[in-house]
C-alpha positions as CSV (number, residue, x, y, z in Angstrom):
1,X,-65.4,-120.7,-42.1
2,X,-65.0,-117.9,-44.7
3,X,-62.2,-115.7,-44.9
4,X,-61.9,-112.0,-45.5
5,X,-59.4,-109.2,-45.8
6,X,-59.7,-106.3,-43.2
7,X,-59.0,-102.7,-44.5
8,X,-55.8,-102.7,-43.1
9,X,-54.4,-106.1,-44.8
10,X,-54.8,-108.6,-42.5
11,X,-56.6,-111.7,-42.8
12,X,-59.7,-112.8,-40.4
13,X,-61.9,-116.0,-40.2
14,X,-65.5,-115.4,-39.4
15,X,-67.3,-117.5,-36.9
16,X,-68.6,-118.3,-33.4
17,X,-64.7,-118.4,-32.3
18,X,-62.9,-115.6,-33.2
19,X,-63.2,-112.4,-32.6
20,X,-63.0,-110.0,-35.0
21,X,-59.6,-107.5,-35.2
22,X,-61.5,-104.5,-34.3
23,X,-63.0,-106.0,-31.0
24,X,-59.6,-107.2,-30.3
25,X,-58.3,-104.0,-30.4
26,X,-61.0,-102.6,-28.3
27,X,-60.0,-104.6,-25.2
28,X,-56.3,-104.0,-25.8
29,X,-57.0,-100.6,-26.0
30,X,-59.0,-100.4,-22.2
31,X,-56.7,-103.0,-20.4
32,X,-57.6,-105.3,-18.6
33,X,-61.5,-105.0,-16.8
34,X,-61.5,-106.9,-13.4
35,X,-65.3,-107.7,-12.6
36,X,-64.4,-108.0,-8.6
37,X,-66.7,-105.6,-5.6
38,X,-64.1,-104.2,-2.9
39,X,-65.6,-102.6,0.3
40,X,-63.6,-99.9,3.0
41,X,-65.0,-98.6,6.1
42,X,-65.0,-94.9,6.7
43,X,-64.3,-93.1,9.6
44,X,-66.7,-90.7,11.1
45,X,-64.9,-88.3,13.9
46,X,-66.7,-85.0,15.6
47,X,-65.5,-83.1,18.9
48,X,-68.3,-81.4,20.3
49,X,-68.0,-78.5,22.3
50,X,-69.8,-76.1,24.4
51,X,-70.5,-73.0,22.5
52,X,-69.0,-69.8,22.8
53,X,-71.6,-67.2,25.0
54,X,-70.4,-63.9,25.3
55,X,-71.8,-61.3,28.1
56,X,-71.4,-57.9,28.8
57,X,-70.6,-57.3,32.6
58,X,-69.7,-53.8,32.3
59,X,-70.2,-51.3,29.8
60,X,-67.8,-48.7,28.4
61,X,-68.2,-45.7,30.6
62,X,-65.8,-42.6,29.9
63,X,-67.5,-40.9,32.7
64,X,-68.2,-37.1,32.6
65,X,-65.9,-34.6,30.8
66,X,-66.5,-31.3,30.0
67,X,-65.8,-29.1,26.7
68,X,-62.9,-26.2,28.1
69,X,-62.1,-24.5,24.9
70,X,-65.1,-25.3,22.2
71,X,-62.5,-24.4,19.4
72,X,-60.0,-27.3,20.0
73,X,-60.6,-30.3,18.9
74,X,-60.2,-32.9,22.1
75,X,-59.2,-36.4,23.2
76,X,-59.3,-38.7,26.4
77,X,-58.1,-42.1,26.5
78,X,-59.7,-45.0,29.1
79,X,-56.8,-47.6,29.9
80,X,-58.3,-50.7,29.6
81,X,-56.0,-52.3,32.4
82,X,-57.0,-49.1,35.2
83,X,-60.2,-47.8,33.9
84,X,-58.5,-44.3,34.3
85,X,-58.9,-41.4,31.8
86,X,-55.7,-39.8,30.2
87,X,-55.9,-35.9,28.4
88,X,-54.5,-35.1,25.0
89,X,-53.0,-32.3,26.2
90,X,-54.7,-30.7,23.5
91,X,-57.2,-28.0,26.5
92,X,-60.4,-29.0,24.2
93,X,-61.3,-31.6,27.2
94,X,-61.2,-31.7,31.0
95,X,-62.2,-34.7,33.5
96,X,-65.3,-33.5,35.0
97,X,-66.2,-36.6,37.1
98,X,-68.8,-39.8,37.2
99,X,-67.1,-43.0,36.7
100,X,-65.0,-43.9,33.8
101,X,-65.2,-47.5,33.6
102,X,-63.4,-50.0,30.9
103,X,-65.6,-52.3,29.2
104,X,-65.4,-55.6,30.4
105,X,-67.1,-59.1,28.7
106,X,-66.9,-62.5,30.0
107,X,-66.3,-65.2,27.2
108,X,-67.0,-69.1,28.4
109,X,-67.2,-71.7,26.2
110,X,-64.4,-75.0,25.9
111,X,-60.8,-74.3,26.8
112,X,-59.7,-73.8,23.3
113,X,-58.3,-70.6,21.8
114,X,-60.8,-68.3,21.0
115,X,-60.7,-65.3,18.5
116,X,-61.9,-61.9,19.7
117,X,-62.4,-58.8,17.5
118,X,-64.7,-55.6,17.3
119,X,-66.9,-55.0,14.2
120,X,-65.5,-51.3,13.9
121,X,-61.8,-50.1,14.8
122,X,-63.7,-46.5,14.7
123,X,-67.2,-45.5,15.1
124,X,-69.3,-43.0,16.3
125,X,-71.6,-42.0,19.2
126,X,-74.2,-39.8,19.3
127,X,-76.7,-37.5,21.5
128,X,-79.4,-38.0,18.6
129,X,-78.1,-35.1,16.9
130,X,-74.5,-34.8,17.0
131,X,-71.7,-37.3,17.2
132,X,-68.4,-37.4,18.8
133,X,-65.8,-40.5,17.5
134,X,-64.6,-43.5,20.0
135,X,-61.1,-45.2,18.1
136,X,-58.1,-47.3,19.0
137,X,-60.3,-49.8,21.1
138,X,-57.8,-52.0,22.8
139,X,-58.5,-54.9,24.7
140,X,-56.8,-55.8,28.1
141,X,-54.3,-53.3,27.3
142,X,-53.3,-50.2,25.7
143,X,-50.9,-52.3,23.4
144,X,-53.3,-55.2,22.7
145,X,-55.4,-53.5,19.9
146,X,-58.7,-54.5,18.7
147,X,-58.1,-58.1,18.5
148,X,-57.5,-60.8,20.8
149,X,-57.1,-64.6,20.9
150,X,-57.6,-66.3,24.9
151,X,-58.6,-69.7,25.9
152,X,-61.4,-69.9,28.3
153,X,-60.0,-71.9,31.3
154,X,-60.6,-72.4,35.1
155,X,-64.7,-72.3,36.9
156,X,-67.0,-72.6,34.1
157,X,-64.0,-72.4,31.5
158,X,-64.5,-68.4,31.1
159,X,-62.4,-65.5,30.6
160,X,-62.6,-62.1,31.2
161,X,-61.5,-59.2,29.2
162,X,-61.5,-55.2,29.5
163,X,-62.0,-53.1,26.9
164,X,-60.6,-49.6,26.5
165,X,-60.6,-46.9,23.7
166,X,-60.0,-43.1,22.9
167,X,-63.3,-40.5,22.6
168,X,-62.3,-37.7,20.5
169,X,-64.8,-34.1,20.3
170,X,-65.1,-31.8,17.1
171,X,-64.6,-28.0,17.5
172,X,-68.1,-26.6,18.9
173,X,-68.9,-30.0,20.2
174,X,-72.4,-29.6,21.8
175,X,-73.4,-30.8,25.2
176,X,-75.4,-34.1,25.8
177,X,-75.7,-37.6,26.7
178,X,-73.6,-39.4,23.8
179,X,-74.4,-43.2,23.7
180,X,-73.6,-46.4,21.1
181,X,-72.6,-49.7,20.8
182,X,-70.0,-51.9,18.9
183,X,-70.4,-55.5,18.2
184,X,-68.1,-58.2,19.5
185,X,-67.1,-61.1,17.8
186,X,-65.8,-64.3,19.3
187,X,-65.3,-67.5,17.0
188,X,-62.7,-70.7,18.2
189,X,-60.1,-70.7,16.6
């Protein structure tokens, strides 16, 4: 075996049985490398539920009211919880019959909480030609606002829910049959 002098000023033998300073320091330098195979089993969990189907059974009627002063700008309000019409106060609308009707959905799905909203807090109706502006949707109540969490329960795990908003008129607010639509969402929770 010969001997030689690393860089560094130590001596190494050369041969079959050593290994040389820089391998050496190779393996220090990674620890120790356990060649071993190791298994685990993984859980694999889903709840499945029924999903959530939403209906309308009645659709947000405010019924018939007439313009009594076409230079005031007038409001009605439909209680969700009554279906009854309230005035501003304001003279720009009167009651003038039909209906008024709060909407009402039915929501069924599992008995877990469900998240109900509108896609628009305000929006506007219109006769094709002119608009008038429906706001503060409220849903079972007029304190509830526009969003809602229930949990589907009883027959069928379903729930029902009114909905109720204010229709506001511009000054010289035509005549006509006024019609739109909102969307409702409803994700679990």
């Amino acid at each position: 075996m010969a001997r030689r002098h690393a860089p560094w000023g130590k001596t190494l033998r050369s041969g079959a049985a050593l290994v040389s300073a820089g391998a050496l320091m190779s393996v220090g330098a990674l620890g120790v490398v356990r060649a071993m195979a190791a298994t685990v089993t993984l859980p694999i969990l889903v709840n499945v539920v029924k999903s959530i189907e939403v209906t309308i059974n009645t659709s947000l009627n405010f019924g018939t009211v007439a313009i009594t002063n076409p230079d005031v700008v007038g409001a009605v309000r439909l209680d969700p919880s009554t279906s009854r019409l309230s005035l501003d106060g304001r003279g720009g609308l009167a009651l003038a019959g039909g209906t008024p009707k709060a909407g009402r959905i039915r929501i069924s799905g599992a008995p877990f909480p469900v998240n109900v909203s509108l896609a628009a807090d305000t929006m506007q109706i219109s006769n094709g030609v002119d608009f008038m502006t429906v706001s503060k949707f409220n849903f079972m109540t007029d304190q509830a606002g526009p969003r809602v969490t229930i949990t589907p329960g009883g027959a069928g795990s379903s729930a029902f829910l009114n909905i109720g908003a204010t229709l506001t008129s511009r000054t010289g607010q035509p005549t006509g049959t006024y019609t739109g639509a909102n969307t409702i969402y409803a994700n679990y929770q």
